[in-house]
N, C-alpha and C positions, 0 to 999 in steps of 0.2 A: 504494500500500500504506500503511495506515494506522500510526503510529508507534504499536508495542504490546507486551508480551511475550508470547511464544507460550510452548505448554508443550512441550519437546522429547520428551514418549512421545507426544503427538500426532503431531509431526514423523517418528517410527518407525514408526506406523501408515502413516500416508499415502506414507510415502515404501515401504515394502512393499509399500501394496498396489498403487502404480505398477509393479512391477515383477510384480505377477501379474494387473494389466491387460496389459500387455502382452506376457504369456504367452496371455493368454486370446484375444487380438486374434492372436499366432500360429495358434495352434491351432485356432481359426476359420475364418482363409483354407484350412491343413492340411486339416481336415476335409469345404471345401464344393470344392478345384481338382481342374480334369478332368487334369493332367497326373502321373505317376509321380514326377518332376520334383519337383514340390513337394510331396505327399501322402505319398509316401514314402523319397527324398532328403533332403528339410529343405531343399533349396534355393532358403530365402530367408529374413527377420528381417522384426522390430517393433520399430517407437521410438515412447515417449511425448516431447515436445521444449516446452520452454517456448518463448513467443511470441517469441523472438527465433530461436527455432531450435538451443538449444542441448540436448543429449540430455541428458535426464533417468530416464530408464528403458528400458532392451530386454529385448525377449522372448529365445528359445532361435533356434538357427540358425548361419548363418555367421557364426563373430565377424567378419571382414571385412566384411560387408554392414552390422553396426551402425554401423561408422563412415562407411557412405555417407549415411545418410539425414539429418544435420545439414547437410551439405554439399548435399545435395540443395535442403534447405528454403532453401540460401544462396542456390541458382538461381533458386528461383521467388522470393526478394525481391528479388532485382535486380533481376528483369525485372516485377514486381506491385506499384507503392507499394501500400503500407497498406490506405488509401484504397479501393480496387481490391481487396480480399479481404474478401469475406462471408462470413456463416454460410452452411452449406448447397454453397459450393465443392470440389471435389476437382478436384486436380492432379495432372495423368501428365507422366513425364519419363525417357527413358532414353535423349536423348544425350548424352553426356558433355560436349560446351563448351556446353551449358546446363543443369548442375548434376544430369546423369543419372550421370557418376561412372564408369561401369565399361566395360560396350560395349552396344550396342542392343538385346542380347537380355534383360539385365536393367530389367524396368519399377520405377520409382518410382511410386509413391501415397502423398497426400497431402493431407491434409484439415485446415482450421482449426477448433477448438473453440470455439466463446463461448458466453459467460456472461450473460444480461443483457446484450447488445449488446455486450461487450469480449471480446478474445480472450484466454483465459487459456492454451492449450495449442495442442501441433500433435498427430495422430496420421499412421503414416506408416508403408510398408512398401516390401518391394521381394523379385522373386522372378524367376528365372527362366525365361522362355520360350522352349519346343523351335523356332518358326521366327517370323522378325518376317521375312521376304523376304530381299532380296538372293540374289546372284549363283548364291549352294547352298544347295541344302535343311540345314536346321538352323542359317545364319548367320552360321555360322564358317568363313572360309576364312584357309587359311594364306598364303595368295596372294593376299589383297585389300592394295592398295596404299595404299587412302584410303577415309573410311568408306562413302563413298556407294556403294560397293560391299555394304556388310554389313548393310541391310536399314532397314526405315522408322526415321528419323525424328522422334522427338516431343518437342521443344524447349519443355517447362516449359508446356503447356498445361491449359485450365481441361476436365474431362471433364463437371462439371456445375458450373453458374454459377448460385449461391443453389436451390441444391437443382433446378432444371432439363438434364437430361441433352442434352447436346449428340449429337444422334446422326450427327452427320458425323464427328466423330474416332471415334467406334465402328467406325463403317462404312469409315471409312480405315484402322484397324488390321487390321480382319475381312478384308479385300481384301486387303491386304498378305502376310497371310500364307498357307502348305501348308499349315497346321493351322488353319483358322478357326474351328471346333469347339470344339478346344481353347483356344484362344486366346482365344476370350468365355466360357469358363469360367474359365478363371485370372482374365480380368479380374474377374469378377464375383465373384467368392471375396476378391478383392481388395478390391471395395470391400464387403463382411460386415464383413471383418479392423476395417476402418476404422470403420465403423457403429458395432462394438461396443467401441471404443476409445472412440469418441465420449461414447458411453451412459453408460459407465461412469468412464468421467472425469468429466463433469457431475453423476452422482449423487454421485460424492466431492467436489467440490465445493460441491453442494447441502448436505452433512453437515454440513461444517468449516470452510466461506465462502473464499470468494474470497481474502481477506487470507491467511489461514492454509493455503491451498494455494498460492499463491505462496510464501509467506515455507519451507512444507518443499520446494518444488524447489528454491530458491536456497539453503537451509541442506543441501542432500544436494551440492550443487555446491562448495560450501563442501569438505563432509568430502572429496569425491574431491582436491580440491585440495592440501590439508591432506596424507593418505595418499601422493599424489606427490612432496610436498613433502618429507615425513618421508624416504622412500624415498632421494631424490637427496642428504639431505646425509650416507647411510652410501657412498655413492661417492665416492671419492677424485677430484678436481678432475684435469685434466687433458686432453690432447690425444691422441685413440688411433685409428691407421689402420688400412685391411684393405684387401687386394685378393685377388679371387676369379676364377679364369680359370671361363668361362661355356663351355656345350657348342660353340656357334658356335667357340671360341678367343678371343675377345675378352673381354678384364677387364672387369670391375666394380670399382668403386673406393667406398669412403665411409671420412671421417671424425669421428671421436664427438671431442666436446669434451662437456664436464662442469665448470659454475663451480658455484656457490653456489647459484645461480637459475635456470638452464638446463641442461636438454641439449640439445644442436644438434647436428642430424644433417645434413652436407655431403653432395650426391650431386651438385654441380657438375662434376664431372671423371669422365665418363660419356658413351656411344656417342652418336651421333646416332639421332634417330628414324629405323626401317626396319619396314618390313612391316605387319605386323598385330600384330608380338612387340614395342607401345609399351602403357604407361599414362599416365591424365591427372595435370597434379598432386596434385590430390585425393584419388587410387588410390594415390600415392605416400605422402601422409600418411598413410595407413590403413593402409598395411605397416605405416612408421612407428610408428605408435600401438600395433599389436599386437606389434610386439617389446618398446616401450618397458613396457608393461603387463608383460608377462609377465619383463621383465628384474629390474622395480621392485617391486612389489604386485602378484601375481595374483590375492590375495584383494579388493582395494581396490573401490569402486564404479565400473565402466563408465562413468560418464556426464562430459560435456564440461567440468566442474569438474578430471577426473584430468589431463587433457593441457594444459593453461595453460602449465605450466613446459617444454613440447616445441615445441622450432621444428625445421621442414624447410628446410635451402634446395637450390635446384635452379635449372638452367639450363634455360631455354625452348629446344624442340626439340629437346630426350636423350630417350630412351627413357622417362625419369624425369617426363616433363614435356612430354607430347607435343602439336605445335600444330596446327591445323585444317591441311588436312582429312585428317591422319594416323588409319590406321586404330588399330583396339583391339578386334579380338576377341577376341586370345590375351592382350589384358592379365593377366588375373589370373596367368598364367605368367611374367610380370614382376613383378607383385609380390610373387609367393613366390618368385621366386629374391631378392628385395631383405631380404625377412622372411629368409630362411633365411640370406643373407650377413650382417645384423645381427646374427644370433643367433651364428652361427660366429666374428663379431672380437667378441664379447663371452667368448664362449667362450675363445678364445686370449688375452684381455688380462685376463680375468677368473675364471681356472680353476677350473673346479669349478662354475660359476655356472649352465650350461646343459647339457642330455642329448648325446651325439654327434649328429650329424645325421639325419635322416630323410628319407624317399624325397622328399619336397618337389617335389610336383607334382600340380595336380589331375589331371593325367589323364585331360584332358573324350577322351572317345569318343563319338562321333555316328555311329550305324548306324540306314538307313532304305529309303527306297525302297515298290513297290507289296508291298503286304498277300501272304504265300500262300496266303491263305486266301478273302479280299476284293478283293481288288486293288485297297484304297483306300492311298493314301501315309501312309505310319505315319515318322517319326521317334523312338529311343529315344536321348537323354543320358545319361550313366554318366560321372560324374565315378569315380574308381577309388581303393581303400584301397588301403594298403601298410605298411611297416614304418618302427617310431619308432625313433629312437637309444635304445642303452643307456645308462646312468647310473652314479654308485659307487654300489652297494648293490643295481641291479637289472638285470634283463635288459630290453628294448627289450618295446614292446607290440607285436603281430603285428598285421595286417592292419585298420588303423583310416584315416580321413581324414588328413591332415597338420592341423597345428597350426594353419592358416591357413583350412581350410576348417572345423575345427571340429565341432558339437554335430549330427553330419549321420548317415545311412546310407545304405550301399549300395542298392540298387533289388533285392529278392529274386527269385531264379532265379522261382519259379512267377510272379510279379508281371509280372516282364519277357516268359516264355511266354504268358501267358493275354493281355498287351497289346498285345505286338508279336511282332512276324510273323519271331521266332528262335528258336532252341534252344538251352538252356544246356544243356553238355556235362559240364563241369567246373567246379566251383568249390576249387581249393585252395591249401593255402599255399607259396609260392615257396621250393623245393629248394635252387637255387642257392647256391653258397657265397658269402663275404660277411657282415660284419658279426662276424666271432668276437671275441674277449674274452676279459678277466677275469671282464664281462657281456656276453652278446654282444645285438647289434642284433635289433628285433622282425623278425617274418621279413613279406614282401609278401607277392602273390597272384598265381595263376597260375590266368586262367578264358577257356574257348574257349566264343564263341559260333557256333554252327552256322548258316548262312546257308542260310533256305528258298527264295528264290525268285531268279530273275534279274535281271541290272539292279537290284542293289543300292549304296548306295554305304557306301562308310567315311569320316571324316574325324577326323584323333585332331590333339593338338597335346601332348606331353610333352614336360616337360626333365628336365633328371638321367638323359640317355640317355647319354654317352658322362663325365660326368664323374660317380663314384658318391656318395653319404651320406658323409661325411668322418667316420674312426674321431676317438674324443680320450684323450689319457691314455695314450698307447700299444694301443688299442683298434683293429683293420683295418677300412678301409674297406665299407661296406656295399655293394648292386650298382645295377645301372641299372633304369630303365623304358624299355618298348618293346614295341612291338604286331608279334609277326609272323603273315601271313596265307601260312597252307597250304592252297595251291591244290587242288580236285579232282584237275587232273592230275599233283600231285607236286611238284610247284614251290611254292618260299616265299619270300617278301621281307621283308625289314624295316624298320619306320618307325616314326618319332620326332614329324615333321610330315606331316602328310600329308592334302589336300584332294577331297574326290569322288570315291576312287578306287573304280572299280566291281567288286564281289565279288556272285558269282553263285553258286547253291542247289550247296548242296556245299562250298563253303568252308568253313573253321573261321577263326575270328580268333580268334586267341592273344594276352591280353592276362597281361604282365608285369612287378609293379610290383619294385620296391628294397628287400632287405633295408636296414636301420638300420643305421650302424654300430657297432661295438663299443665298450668302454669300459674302458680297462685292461688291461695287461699280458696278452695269451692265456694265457702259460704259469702264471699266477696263476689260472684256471678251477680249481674244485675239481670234484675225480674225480665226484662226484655229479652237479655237472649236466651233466658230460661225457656220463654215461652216460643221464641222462636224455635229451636230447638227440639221442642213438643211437637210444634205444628210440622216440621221437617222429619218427625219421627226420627232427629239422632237420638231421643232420650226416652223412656218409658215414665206415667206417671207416678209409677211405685219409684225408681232411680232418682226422680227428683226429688222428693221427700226425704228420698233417703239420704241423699248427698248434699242436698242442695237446703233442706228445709221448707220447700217450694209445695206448698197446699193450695189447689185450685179453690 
């Protein structure tokens, strides 16, 4: 980079329009994937990343996926000197101990930009896929032990090498998977996303030269730094613990220390990895980073300049920190119980600072099996909304994503009928008591899928089943998630984890998410929104009385 001054409303342009590059690179892949999954979930992100790899722009999506793809681009330079990365490459990567981050069903894509022979940018995305093989259809088992149970595979590899498509790894993922269809569609929507990343980054650079598109990524990396910076010296210095009993019973522990220059988030003293309910350390920073954002500057910029002043430390083989060849399908249910216990001892040590709790759990449900219609094997995904904690001055949001899953939606009843081979019964908001207040907690969702054909299966993975949304301020606990299925013949069970279980034509699945909990004093609810409340059927007249003191 050339020693010069640059004009800072250039710096404003460019660094803008980075970020509606890569809105556009979102909404790209959005518009061209064969899956519901991504087209109409959101489930998955974009990053624009300078040549070292550090995020400089994302699109819309899960915020936890923004913070995979820097981490990702870490992968493929360990394992690619320099050297060894041309124009015209794209990298797939979705094991996690080579820099894929979350578990096998999430693919990374990843492409280098150059300029005149130098790399000035990375572009790079990552999204969801209904089956990559292993042991059950859709991926995820709550009983896989180690990963090589949980489906292909793909360790930081080139998909095309200087613009030449390698078509063995095609043809190895297409194989791999119950949805091969699907699955060279997502990929190929994948690399659009990329294409037009590319495009469009080079013609902004072509505008306002190389020099001066360097110099506003590193001057936006700046202000995120700066913004964190500011943030950390209105927090008072010190040493601050929490421990959270977990639905298994088993604690969770972290402590926050806060100097001058740091926050240090400790999760050394934490379970040993078990099951499939581990994340890598990487997945660990990314909780991390999204409580720290949202605790510090939520308005601040995204990008790898905000987290400089944030260190993780963790012990190798916890849950927090999981070592080869431990599984990680249900990881993200690890690190939203790790986000949500963040947010909870910030909340106790910092009152006022954070909403009560919320249902905090994606909720993945995986229902599949042969077509009723076709009798080709259909997979549907349905990560599940539920209810936000109340706050002072407001009632809790009803039936949204968790905080952690973010800028997403549900999969629409006719979308899910016309694609998959179920019947939406019921879509509505969760009755149950729970969550009352001075505000009370947003209310969850209560939706039965009607099961067409035989030899179906289910497999759900939810937490915040037996421990509820934690009230704050004197505000009651909000309630659980939990899936139960009503059998044809009268019979019903209940599940939290649960793997393959076969549900045949006539079943209903009953899915159940978590009021939010409350927020302040019940008996300080005013008569108004008592009655509103009534009239909207969140409350029963026996619950008002009870809680509320509210006699018609």
């Amino acid at each position: 980079m050339t020693d010069k001054t640059f004009d800072p409303v250039t710096f404003d342009i460019i660094q803008n329009a980075l970020e509606a590059i890569a809105d556009e690179m979102f909404y790209a892949q959005v518009k061209t994937s064969m899956s519901a999954i991504i087209y109409e979930v959101l489930d998955l992100s974009t990053s624009i990343l300078n040549p070292q790899g550090e995020i400089a722009a994302s699109g819309a999506g899960i915020p936890a996926f923004i913070g995979v793809l820097d981490k990702a681009i870490a992968g493929i330079l360990a394992k690619f000197p320099l050297e060894d990365i041309r124009e015209g490459d794209v990298f797939a990567s979705n094991d996690p101990y080579f820099g894929g981050v979350t578990h096998l069903n999430d693919m990374v894509l990843a492409a280098p930009v150059f300029h005149e022979g130098v790399m000035v940018a990375w572009v790079a995305n990552i999204a969801h896929w209904n089956d990559v093989g292993g042991n059950v259809p859709g991926s995820m088992s709550a009983e896989a032990t180690e990963i090589f149970q949980e489906g292909i595979r793909i360790p930081a590899v080139k998909l095309f090498t200087a613009g030449v498509e390698n078509h063995a790894v095609f043809d190895i993922l297409k194989v791999n998977s119950r949805l091969p269809d699907y699955l060279n569609g997502d990929l190929w929507a994948a690399i659009a996303g990329l294409r037009i990343g590319e495009r469009r980054v080079l013609e902004l650079v072509a505008k306002y030269g190389a020099d001066t598109f360097a110099a506003a990524v590193t001057d936006y990396m700046d202000l995120g730094e700066r913004r964190a910076r500011a943030a950390l010296a209105n927090i008072p210095e010190g040493s601050y613990s929490f421990a959270e009993e977990q639905d298994s019973g088993v604690v969770h522990k972290v402590t926050l220390t806060v100097t001058a220059d740091e926050f240090i988030v400790d999760l050394t003293d934490n379970p040993a990895q078990s099951g499939s309910l581990n994340c890598s350390r990487e997945g660990t920073e990314i909780a991390v980073q999204l409580a720290f954002k949202d605790f510090t500057d939520a308005d601040a910029p995204g990008n790898g300049g905000f987290f400089r002043p944030l260190r993780v430390v963790t012990k190798p083989g916890t849950i927090y920190h999981v070592e080869a060849p431990g599984a990680l399908g249900y990881y993200a249910e690890v690190e939203i119980r790790l986000f949500d216990m963040l947010l909870r001892a910030m909340a106790e040590h910092f009152p006022g600072s954070v909403p009560a709790g919320n249902f905090a759990s994606i909720c993945g449900t995986n229902i599949g099996g042969p077509h009723p219609d076709t009798g080709r094997h259909y997979t549907i995904v349905e990560p599940q909304v539920g209810g936000w904690g109340a706050w002072e001055g407001s009632d809790g949001v009803s039936g949204q994503f968790s905080g952690f899953h973010g800028e997403t939606f549900n999969c629409p009843a006719e979308v899910a009928e016309a694609r998959y081979g179920l019947g939406i019964e019921q879509v509505a908001l969760n009755s149950e008591p729970g969550g009352e207040g001075q505000w009370r907690g947003g209310k969850g969702i209560e939706v039965h899928y009607r099961v067409r054909a035989d030899d179906n299966f289910l497999s759900v993975g939810y937490t915040r089943s037996r421990m509820p949304p934690w009230g704050a301020s004197g505000g009651l606990d909000g309630s659980v998630n939990y899936v139960e299925v009503m059998r044809r013949d009268g019979s019903r069970d209940r599940h939290a984890f649960t793997t393959n279980l076969t549900v045949n034509e006539g079943d209903i699945i009953r899915v159940v998410t978590g009021n939010g909990g409350g927020y302040g004093d019940p008996k300080l609810r005013s008569r108004a929104d008592i009655e509103r409340d009534l009239k909207n059927e969140y409350l029963t007249p026996e619950r008002a009385k009870e809680i509320y003191g509210y006699d018609a």
